[in-house]
N, C-alpha and C positions, 0 to 999 in steps of 0.2 A: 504494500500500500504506500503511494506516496502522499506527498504533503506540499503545500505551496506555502509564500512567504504572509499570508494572511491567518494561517494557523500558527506560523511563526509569533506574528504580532500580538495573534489573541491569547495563544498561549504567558507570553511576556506581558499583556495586563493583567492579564488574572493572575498569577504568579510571582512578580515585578523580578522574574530572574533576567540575567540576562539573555541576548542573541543570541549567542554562542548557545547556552547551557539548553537554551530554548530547543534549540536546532540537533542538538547533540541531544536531547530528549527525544525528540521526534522522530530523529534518525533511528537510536535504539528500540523505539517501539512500532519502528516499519511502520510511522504514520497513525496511530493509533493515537489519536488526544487525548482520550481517558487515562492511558496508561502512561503516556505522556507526562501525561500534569501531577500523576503519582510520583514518577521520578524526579521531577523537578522538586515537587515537598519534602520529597525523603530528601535528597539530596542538601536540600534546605537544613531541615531538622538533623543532619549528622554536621553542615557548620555549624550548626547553633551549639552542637553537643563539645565538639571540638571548644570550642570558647566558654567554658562551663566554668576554666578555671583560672579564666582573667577576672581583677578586681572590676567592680561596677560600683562610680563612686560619683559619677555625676545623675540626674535624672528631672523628674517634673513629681508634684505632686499635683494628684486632678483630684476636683468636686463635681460632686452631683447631685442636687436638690429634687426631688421627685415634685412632678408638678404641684402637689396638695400641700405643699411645703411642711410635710410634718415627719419625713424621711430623707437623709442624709448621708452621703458617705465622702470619707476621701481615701487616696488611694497614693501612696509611693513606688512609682515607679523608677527602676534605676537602670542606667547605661553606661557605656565607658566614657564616654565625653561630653563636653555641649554641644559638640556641633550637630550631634544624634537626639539630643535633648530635645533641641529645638526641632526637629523632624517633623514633618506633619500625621504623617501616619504613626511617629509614635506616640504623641500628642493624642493623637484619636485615641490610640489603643489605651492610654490612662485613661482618658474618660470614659470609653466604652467600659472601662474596669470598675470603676468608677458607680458606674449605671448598672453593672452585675449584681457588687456588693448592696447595693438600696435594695434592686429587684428579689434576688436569691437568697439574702441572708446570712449566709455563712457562717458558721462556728472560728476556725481557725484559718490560718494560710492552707494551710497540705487541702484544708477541703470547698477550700474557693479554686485553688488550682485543678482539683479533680473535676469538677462541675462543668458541665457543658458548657458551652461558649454563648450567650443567649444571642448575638447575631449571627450564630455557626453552630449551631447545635451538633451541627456532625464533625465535630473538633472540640477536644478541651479548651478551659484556660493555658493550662499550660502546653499544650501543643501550638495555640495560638501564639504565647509567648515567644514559643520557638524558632514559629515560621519566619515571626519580623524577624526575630535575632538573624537567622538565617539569611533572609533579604537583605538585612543593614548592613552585617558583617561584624555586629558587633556584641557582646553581652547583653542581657537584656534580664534582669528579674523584677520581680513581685517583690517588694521589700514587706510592707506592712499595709494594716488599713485598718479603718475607723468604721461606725456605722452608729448614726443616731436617728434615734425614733424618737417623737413625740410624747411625753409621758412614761415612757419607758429610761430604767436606770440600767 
């Protein structure tokens, strides 16, 4: 099965891998996108694994108010540097974390990380986490988080 340069591309938004990696997926999977876009995550998810044991000592911390204003949370997220800080998409992903911890509640880290992804349900948090790290190139964890409710201590 082959592949033209528009599975290329679309492989490389949905993924933000690179050309290369993109091409080199698609080649491997004789054209197959699905299987494609597997290796390109894994591949993702084994850089992210590799950098497991660089410091991550820069980050953002996000908020999220739920609309009824009576549920809260924040959330620290950390990276190796600012200039990944400042990211957009990692920006999102603290608030999107952000917007987990309000919705799902969480007990501890280990079981915010286990918890589906609420805009990915078919991915954890923490494989979420992965995937950026993997994109960015760079560390990426879950440091801590808050969560306040209304009346509740």
């Amino acid at each position: 099965m082959s592949f033209t340069a528009s599975d290329i591309k679309k492989l490389r938004a949905e993924t933000g891998a690179g050309v290369v990696d993109c091409k080199q997926a698609l080649t491997e999977a004789e054209g197959d996108y699905s299987q494609a876009k597997e290796i390109v995550m894994a591949r993702g998810l084994a850089r992210a694994e590799k950098k497991a044991s660089r410091q991550a000592r820069e980050g953002v911390i996000a908020s999220y108010v739920h609309a009824n204003s009576k549920v809260a949370s924040m959330v620290e997220l950390l990276c190796e540097t600012d200039f990944v800080a400042r990211n957009g998409e990692f920006c999102a992903l603290a608030h999107d974390l952000a917007m987990q911890v309000t919705a799902m509640n969480p007990e501890s880290l280990s079981d915010l990380l286990a918890q589906d992804f609420i805009k990915n349900p078919s991915a954890s948090v923490e494989n979420t986490i992965k995937q950026l790290s993997g994109k960015i190139g760079e560390k990426i964890s879950l440091a801590r988080f808050v969560r306040y409710q209304l009346g509740v201590e």
